[in-house]
KOLBALO-790788 format. One record per atom (N, C-alpha, C): residue number from 1; residue in one letter; x, y, z. Coordinates in steps of 0.1 Angstrom, whole numbers, plus 5000, padded with zeros to 4 digits. Layout:
{nr->NUM; rest->A; east->X; north->Y; up->Z}
...
//
This chain:
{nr->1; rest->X; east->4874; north->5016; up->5048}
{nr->1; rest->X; east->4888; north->5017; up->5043}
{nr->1; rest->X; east->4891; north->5032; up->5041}
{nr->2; rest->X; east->4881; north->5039; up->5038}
{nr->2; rest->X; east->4884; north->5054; up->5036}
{nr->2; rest->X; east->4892; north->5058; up->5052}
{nr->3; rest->X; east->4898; north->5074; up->5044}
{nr->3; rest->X; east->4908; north->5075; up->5057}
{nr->3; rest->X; east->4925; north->5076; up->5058}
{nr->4; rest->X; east->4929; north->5077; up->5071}
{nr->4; rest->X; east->4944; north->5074; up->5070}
{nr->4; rest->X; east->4948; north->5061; up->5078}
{nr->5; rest->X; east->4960; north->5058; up->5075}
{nr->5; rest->X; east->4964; north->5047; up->5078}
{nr->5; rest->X; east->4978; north->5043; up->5075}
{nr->6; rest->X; east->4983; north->5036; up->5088}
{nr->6; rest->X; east->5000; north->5035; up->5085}
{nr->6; rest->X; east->5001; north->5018; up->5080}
{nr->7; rest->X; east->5010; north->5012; up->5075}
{nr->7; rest->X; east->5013; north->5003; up->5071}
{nr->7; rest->X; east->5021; north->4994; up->5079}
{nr->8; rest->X; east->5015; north->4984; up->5087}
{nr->8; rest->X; east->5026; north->4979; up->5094}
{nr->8; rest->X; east->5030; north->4966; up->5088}
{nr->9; rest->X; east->5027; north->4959; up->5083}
{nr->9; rest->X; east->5030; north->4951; up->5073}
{nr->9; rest->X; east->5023; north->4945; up->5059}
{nr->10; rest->X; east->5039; north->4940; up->5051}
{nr->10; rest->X; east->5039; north->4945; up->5041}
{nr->10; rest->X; east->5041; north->4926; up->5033}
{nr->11; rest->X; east->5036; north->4924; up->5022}
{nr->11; rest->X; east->5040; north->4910; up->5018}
{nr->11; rest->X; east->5044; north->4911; up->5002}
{nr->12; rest->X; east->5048; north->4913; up->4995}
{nr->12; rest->X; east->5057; north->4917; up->4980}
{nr->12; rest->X; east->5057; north->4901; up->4973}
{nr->13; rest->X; east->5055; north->4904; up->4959}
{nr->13; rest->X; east->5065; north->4887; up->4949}
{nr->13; rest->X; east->5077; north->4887; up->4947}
{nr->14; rest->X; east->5078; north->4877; up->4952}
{nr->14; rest->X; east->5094; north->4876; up->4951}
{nr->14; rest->X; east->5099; north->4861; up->4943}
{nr->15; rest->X; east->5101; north->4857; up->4932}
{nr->15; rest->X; east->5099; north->4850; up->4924}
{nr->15; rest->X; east->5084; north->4839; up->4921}
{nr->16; rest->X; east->5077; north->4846; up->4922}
{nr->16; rest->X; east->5062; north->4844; up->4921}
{nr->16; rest->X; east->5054; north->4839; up->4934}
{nr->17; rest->X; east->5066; north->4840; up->4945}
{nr->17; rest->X; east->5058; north->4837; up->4959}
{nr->17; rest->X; east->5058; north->4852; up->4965}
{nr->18; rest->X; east->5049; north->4854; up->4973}
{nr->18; rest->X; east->5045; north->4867; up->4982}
{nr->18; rest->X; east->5054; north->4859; up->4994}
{nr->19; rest->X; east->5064; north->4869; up->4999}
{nr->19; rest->X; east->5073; north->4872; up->5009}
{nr->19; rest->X; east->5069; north->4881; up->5015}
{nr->20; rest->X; east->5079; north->4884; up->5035}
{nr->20; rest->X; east->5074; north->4895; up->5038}
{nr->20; rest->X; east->5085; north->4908; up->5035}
{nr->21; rest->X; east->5082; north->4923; up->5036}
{nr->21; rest->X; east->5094; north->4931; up->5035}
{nr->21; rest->X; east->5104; north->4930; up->5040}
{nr->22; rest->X; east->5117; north->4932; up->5035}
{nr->22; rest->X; east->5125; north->4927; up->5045}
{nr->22; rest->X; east->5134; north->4949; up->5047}
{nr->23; rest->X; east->5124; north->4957; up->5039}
{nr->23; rest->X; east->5130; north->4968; up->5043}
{nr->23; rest->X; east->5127; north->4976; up->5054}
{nr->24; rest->X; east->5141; north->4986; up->5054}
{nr->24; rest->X; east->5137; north->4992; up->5070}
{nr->24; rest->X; east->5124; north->5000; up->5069}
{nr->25; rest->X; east->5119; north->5007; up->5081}
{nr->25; rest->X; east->5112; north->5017; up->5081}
{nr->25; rest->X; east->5112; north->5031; up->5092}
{nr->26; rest->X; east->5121; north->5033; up->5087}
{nr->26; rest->X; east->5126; north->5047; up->5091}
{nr->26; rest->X; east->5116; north->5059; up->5095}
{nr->27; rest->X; east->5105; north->5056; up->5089}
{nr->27; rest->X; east->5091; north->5061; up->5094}
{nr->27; rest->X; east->5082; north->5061; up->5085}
{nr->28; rest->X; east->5072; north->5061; up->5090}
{nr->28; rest->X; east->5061; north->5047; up->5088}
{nr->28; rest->X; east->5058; north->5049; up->5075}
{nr->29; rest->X; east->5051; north->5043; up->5064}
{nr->29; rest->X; east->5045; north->5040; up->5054}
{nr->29; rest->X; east->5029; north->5042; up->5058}
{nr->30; rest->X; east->5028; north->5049; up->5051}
{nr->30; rest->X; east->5013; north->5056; up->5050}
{nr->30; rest->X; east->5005; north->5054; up->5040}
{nr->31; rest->X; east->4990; north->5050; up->5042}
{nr->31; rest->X; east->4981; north->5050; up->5031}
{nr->31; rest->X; east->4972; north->5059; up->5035}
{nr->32; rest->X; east->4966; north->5071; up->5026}
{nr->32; rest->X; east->4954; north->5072; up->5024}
{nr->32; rest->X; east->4944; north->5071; up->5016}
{nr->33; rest->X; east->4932; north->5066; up->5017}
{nr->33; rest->X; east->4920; north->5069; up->5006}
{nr->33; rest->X; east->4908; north->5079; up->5009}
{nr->34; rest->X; east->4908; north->5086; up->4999}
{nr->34; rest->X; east->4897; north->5098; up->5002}
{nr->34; rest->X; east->4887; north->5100; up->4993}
{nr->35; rest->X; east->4876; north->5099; up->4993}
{nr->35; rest->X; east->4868; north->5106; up->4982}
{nr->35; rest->X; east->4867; north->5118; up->4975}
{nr->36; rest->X; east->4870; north->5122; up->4964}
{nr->36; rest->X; east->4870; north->5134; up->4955}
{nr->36; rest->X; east->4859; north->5135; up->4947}
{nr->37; rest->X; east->4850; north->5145; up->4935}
{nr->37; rest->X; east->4845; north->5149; up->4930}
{nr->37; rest->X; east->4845; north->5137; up->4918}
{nr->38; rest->X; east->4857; north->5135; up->4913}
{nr->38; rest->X; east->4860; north->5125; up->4906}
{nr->38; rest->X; east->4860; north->5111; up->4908}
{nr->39; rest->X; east->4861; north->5106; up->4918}
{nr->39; rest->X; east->4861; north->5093; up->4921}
{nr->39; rest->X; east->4874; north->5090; up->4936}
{nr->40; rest->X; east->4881; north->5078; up->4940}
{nr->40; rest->X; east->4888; north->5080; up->4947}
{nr->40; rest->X; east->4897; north->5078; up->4945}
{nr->41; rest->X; east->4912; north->5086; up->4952}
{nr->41; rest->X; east->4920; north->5087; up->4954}
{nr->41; rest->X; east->4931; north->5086; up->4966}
{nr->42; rest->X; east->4939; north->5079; up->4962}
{nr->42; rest->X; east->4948; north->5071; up->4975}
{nr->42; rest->X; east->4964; north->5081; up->4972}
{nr->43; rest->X; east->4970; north->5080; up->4986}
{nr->43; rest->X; east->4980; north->5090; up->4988}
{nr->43; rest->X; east->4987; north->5082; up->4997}
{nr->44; rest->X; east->5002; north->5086; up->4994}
{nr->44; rest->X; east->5006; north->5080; up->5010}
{nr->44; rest->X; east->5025; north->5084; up->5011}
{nr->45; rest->X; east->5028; north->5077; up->5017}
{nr->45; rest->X; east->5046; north->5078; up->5021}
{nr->45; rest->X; east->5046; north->5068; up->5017}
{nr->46; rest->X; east->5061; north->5065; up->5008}
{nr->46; rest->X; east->5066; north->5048; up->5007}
{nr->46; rest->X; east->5079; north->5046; up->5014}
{nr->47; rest->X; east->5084; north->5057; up->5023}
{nr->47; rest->X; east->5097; north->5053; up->5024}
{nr->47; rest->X; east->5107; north->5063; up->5023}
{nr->48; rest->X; east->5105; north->5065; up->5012}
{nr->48; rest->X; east->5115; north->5078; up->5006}
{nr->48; rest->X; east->5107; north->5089; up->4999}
{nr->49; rest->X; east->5093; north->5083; up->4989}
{nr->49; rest->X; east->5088; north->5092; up->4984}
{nr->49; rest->X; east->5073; north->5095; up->4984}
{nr->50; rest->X; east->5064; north->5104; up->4985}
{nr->50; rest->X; east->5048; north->5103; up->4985}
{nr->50; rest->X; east->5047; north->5100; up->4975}
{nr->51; rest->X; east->5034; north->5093; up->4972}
{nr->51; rest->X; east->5028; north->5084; up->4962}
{nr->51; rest->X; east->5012; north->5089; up->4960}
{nr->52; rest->X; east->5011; north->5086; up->4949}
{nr->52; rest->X; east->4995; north->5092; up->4949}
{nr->52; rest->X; east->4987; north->5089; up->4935}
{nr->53; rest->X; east->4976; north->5087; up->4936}
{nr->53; rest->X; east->4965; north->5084; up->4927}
{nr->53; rest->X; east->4954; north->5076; up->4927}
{nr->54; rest->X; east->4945; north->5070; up->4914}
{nr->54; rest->X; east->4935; north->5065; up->4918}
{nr->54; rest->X; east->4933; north->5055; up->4922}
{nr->55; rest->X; east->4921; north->5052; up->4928}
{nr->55; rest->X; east->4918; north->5036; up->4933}
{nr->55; rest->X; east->4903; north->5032; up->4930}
{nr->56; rest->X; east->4897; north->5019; up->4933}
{nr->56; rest->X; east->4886; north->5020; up->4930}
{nr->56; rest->X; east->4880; north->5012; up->4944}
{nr->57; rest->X; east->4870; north->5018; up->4953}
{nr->57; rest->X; east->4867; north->5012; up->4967}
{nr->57; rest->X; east->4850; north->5010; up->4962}
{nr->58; rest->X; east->4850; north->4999; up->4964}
{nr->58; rest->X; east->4830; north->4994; up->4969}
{nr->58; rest->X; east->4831; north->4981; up->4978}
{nr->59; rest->X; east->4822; north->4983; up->4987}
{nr->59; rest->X; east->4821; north->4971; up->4997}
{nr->59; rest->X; east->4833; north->4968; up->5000}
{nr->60; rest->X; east->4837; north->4954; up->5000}
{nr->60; rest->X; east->4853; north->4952; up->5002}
{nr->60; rest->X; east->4862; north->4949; up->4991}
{nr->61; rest->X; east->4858; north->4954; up->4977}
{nr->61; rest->X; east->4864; north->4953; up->4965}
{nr->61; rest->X; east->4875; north->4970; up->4962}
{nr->62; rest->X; east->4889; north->4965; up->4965}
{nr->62; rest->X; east->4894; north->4975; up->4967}
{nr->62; rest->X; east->4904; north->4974; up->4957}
{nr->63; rest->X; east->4911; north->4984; up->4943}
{nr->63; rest->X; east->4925; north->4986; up->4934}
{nr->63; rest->X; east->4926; north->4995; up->4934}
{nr->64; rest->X; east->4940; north->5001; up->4932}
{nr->64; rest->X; east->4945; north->5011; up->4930}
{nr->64; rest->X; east->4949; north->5008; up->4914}
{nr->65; rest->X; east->4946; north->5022; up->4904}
{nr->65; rest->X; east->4952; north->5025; up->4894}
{nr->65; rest->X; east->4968; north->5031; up->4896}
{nr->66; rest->X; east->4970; north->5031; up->4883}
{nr->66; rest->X; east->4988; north->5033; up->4885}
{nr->66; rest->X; east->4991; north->5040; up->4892}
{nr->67; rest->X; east->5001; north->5042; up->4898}
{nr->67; rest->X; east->5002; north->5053; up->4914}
{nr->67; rest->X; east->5017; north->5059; up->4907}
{nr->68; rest->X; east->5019; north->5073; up->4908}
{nr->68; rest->X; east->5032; north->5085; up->4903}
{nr->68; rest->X; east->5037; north->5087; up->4918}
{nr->69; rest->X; east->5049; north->5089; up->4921}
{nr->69; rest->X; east->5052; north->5089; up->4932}
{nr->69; rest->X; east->5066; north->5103; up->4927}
{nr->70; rest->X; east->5068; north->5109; up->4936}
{nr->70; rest->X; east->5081; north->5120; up->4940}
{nr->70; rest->X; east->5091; north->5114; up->4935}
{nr->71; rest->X; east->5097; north->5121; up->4927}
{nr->71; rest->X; east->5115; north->5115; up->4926}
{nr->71; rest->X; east->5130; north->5119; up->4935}
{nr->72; rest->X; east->5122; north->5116; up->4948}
{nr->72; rest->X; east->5136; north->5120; up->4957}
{nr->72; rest->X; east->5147; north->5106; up->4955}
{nr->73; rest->X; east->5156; north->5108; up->4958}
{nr->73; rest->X; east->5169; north->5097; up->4961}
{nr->73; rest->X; east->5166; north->5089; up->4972}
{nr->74; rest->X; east->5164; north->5075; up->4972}
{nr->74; rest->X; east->5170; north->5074; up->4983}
{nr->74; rest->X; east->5182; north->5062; up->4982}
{nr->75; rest->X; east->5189; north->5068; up->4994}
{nr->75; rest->X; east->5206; north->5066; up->4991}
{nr->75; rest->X; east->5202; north->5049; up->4999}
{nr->76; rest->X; east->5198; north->5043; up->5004}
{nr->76; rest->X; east->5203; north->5031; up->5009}
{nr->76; rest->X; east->5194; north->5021; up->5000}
{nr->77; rest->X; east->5201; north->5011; up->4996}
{nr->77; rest->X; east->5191; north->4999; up->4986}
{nr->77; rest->X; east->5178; north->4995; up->4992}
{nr->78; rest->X; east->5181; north->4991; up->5007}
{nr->78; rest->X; east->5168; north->4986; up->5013}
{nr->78; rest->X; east->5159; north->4995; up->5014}
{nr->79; rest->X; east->5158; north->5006; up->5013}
{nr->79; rest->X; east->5145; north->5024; up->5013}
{nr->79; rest->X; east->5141; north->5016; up->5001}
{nr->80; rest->X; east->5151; north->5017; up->4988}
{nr->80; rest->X; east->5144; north->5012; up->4975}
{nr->80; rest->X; east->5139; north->4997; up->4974}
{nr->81; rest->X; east->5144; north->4989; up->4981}
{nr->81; rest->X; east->5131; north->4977; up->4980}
{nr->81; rest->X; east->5118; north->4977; up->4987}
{nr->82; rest->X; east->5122; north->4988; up->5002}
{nr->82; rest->X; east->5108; north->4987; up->5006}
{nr->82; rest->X; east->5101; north->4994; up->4998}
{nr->83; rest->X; east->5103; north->5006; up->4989}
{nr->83; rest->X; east->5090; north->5014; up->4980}
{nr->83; rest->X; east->5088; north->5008; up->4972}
{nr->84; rest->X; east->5098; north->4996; up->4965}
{nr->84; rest->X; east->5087; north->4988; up->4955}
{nr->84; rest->X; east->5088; north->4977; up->4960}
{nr->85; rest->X; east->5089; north->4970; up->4969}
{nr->85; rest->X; east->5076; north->4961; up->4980}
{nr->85; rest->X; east->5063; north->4968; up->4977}
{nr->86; rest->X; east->5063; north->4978; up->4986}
{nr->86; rest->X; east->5049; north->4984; up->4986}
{nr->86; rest->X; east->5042; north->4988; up->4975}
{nr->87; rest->X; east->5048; north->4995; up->4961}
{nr->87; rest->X; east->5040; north->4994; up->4947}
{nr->87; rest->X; east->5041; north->4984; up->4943}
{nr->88; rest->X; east->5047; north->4974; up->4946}
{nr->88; rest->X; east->5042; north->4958; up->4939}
{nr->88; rest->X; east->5034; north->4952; up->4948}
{nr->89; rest->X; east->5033; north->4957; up->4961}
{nr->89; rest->X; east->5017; north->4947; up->4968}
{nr->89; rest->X; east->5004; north->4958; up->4967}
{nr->90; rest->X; east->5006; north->4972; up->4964}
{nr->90; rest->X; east->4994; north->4981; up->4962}
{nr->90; rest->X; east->4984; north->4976; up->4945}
{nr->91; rest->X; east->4997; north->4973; up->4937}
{nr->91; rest->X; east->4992; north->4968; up->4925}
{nr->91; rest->X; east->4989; north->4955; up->4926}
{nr->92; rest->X; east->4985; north->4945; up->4932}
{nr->92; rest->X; east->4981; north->4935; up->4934}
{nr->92; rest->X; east->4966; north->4938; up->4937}
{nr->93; rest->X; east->4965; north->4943; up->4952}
{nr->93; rest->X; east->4954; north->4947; up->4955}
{nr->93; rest->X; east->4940; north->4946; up->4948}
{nr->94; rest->X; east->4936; north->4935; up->4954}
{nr->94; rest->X; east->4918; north->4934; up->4951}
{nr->94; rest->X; east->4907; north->4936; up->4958}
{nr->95; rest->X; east->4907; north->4936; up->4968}
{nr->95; rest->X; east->4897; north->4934; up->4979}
{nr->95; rest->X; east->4906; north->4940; up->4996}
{nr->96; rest->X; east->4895; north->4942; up->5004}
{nr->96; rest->X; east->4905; north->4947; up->5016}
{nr->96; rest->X; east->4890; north->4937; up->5028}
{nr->97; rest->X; east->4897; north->4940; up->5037}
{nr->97; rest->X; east->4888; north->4940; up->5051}
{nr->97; rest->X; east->4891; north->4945; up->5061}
{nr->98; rest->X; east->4881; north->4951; up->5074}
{nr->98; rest->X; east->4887; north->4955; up->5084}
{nr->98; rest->X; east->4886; north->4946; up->5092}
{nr->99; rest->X; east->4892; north->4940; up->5101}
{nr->99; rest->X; east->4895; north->4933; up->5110}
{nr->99; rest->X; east->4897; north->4936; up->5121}
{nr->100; rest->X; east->4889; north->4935; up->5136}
{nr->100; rest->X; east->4895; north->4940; up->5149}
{nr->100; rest->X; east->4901; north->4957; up->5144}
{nr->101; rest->X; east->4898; north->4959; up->5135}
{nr->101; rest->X; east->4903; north->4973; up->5137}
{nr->101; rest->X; east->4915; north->4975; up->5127}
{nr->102; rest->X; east->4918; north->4969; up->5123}
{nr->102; rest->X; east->4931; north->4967; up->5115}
{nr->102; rest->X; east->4927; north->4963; up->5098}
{nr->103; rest->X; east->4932; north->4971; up->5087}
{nr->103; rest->X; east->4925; north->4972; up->5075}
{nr->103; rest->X; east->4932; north->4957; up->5067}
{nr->104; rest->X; east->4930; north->4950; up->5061}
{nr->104; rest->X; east->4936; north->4936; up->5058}
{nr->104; rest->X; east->4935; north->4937; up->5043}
{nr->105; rest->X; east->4947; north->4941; up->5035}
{nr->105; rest->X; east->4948; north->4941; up->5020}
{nr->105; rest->X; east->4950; north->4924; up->5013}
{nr->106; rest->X; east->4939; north->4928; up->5003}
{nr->106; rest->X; east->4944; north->4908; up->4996}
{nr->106; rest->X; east->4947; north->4908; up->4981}
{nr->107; rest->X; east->4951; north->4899; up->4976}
{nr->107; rest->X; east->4954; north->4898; up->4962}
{nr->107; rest->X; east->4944; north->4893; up->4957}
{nr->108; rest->X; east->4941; north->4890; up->4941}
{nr->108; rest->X; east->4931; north->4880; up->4937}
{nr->108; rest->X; east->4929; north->4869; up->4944}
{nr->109; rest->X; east->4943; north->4862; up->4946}
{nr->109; rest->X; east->4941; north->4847; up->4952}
{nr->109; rest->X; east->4937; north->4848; up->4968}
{nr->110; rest->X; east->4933; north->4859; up->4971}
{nr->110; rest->X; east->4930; north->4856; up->4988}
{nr->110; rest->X; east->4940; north->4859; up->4996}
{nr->111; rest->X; east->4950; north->4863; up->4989}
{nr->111; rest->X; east->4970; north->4861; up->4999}
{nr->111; rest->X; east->4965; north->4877; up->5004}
{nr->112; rest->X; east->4972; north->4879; up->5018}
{nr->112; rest->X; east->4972; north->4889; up->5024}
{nr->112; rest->X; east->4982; north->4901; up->5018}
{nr->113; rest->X; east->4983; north->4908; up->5015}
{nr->113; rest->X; east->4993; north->4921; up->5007}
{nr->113; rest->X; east->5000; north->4926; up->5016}
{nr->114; rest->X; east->4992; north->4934; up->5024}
{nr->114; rest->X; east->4993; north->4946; up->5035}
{nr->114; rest->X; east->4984; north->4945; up->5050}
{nr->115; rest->X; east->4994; north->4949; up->5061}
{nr->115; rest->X; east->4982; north->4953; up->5071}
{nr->115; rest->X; east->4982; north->4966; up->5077}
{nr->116; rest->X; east->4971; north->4975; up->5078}
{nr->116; rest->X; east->4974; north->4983; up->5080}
{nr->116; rest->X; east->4963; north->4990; up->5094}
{nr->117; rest->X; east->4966; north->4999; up->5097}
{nr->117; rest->X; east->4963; north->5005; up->5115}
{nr->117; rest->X; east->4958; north->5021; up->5109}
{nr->118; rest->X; east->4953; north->5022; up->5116}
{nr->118; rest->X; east->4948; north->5038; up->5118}
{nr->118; rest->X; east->4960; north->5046; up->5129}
{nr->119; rest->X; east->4966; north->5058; up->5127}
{nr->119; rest->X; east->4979; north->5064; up->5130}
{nr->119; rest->X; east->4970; north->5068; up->5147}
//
């Protein structure tokens, strides 16, 4: 899971069911996880703003701690549902797998979050 990686789909709660995003993507949504001195840390694009902070990766047990992200505008509603689509399925996040090559985020319950590709 370490590494970069773009986001090609994305699944959010939407009155306690996981839907898929219904926002544009103007260019692509990016995850990274890296190891630091401290532990790891995840970085990325949501849309409108970079995002960044910790996570916790062993075997296929994967969360991200609270993530601070840039305060740019963005002017159209859907930019702002797809960035918090994506900080409400990053904070879900329990576990990941790679699959055929493709990184596969899950919730507690097993539900798929995120899929994501190497750029």
């Amino acid at each position: 899971m370490q590494g970069d990686w773009v986001i090609t789909a994305l699944w959010w709660r939407d009155r306690s069911a996981v839907v898929a995003s219904q926002g544009p993507v103007e260019r692509p949504l990016t995850l990274s996880v890296e190891a630091t001195d401290e532990g790891w840390r995840a970085t990325g694009f949501a849309g409108c703003n970079r995002y960044f902070g910790t996570c916790s990766l062993t075997d296929d047990a994967l969360s991200f701690g609270p993530l601070a992200a840039t305060r740019m505008a963005c002017m159209e509603d859907a930019l702002n549902r797809q960035e918090m689509a994506l900080f409400d399925a990053l904070a879900d996040v329990a576990s990941c797998r790679i699959d055929h090559g493709a990184a596969l985020l899950f919730d507690a319950n097993g539900d798929v979050r995120a899929v994501l590709v190497r750029p």
